[in-house]
N, C-alpha and C positions, 0 to 999 in steps of 0.2 A: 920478131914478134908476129904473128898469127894474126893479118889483119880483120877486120870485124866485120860479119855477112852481113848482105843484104836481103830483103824478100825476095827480091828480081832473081838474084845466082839460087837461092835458094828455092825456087818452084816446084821443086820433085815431093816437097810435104804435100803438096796440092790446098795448102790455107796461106792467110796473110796471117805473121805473129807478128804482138807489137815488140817494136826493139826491145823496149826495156825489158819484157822479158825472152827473147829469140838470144837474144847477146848472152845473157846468165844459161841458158839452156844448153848451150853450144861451148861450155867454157867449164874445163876442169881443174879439180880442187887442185893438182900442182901448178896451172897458170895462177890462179888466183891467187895461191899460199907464193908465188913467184914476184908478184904483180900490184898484191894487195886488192884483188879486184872482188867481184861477185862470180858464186859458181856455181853448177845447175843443182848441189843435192839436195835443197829445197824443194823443185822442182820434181827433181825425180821423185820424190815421198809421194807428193801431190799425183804423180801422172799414174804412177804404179796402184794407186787405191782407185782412180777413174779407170786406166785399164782392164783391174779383174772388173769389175760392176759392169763395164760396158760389155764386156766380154759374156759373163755370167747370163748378162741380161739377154744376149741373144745367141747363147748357147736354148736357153728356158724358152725361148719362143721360137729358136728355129728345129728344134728337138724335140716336142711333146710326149713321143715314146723313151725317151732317154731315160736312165735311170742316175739317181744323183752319183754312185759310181762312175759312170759313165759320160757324165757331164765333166764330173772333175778332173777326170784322165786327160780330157781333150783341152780342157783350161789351161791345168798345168803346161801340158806343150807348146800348146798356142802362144804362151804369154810366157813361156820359159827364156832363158837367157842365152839360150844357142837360137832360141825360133826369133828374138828380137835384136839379134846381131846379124843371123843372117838379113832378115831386113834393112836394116841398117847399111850392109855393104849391097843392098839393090839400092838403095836411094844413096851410096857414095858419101855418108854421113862423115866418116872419117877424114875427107880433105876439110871439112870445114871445123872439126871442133879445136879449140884453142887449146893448147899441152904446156905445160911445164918442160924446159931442157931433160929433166931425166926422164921421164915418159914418152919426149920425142925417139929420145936415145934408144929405147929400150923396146920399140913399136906398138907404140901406146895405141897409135890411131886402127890397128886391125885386131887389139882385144878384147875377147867376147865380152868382157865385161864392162867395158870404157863403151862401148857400143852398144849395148842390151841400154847401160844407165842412162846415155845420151836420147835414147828414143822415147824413154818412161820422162825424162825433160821436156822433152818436145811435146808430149801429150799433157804436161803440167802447163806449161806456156799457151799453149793453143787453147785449156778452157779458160783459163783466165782474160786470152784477150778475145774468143769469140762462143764463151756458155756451153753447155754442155751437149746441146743437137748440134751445133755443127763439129764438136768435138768428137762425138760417137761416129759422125758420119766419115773423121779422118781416117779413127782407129780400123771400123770394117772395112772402109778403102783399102787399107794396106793388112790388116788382119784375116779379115777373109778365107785367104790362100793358106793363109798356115791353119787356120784352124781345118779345112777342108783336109789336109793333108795328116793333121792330128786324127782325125775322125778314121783316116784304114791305120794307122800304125797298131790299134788293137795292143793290147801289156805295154808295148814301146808307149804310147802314148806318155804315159808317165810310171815310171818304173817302182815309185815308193808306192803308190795307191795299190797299184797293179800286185806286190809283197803284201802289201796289209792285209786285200780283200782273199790272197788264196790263204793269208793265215787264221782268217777266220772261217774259211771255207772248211780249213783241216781241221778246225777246233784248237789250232796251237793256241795257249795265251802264254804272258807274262810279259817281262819289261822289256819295250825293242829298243836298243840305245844303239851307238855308233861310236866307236873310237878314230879319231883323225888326227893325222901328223902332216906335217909341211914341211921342205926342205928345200932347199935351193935359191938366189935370188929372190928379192923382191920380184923381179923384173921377170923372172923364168920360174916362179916358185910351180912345183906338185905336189899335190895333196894326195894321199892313199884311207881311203875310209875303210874299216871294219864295220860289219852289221852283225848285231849280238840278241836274241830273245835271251833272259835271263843271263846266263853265264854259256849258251850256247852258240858257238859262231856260224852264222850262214851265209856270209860273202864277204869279198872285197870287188873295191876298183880304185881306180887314179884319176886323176883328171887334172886343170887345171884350176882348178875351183874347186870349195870346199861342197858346196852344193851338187855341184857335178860329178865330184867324186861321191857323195853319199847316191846320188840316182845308179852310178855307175854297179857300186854296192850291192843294189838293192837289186837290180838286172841280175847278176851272180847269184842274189839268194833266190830270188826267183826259180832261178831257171834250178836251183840246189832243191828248190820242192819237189819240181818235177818230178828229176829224178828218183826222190822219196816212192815214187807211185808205185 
């Protein structure tokens, strides 16, 4: 068993959380569904709706030339699930969160997802036991940098937006939908996303995530306009 952090080992959040909730934070749904215990996805609900608002809020004021396409490209990334994993593996999140045997098994503690979710916890835990200014001042502590790094990536930024806004650029309309399949393990599952206006195809990708492979998608149809030109 995954014994239970402390603030002391835990310093690199740079706040104090109170146990009762740092322990649920740090604790996933197969320990708990193992254990009978508490697990962080409460948590995460709660940290992922403080994160975009925090974010938003000082995208809008560090931005005033920004346009709200432009804002949202940089949000999405910022606060995307590879940008809050990598985070996660600078502050070493993964030795501490608590796993279930079959998620240990399968390297629970280095996926993007188990790590994205674990940080959107940690920011649910952290307003609860210290309000929302010293809350915001966690997130831009460690948000900061990715958002800085979203602001050059330009289309990369976030790839659905970045599809939508050249479809309206071109005057294409009608229905944008997505076909996705999954195959393989729980443990190793890939997702392959198709990207469709109406009954026309404009990209695929893969990934491991259903989300990831729809951005993946949407980068392919992208760059399918271009070409159009």
């Amino acid at each position: 068993m995954h014994k239970l952090v402390t603030n002391e080992e835990f310093a690199t959040w740079g706040v104090q959380i109170a146990e009762e909730y740092l322990h649920p934070a740090l604790t996933h749904r197969s320990w708990a569904y193992e254990n009978d215990g508490e697990h962080a996805e409460r948590l995460e609900f709660l940290g992922d709706s403080i994160l975009g608002v925090v974010v938003a809020d000082y995208l809008f004021s560090a931005l005033p030339d920004a346009t709200e396409g432009d804002m949202s490209k940089i949000k999405a990334a910022a606060v995307s699930e590879r940008s809050l994993a990598e985070l996660a593996r600078d502050l070493e999140l993964g030795s501490y969160i608590r796993l279930g045997r079959g998620e240990e098994l399968s390297g629970g503690r280095n996926k993007d997802s188990i790590l994205a979710d674990t940080v959107e916890a940690l920011i649910g835990a952290t307003y609860l036991t210290c309000g929302i200014a010293q809350t915001r001042d966690i997130v831009l502590l460690h948000l900061k940098p990715k958002i800085a790094q979203a602001q050059a990536l330009g289309p990369a930024a976030d790839w659905r937006t970045a599809f939508e806004e050249k479809l309206r650029e071109r005057g294409i309309a009608g229905h944008l939908h997505y076909e996705i399949t999954g195959e393989g393990p729980d443990h190793a599952r890939s997702y392959t996303a198709h990207v469709y206006i109406d009954d026309r195809y404009w990209g695929s990708g893969v990934a491991t995530t259903r989300k990831q492979a729809r951005l993946e998608a949407c980068k392919s149809a992208y760059h399918a306009l271009d070409d159009e030109e």
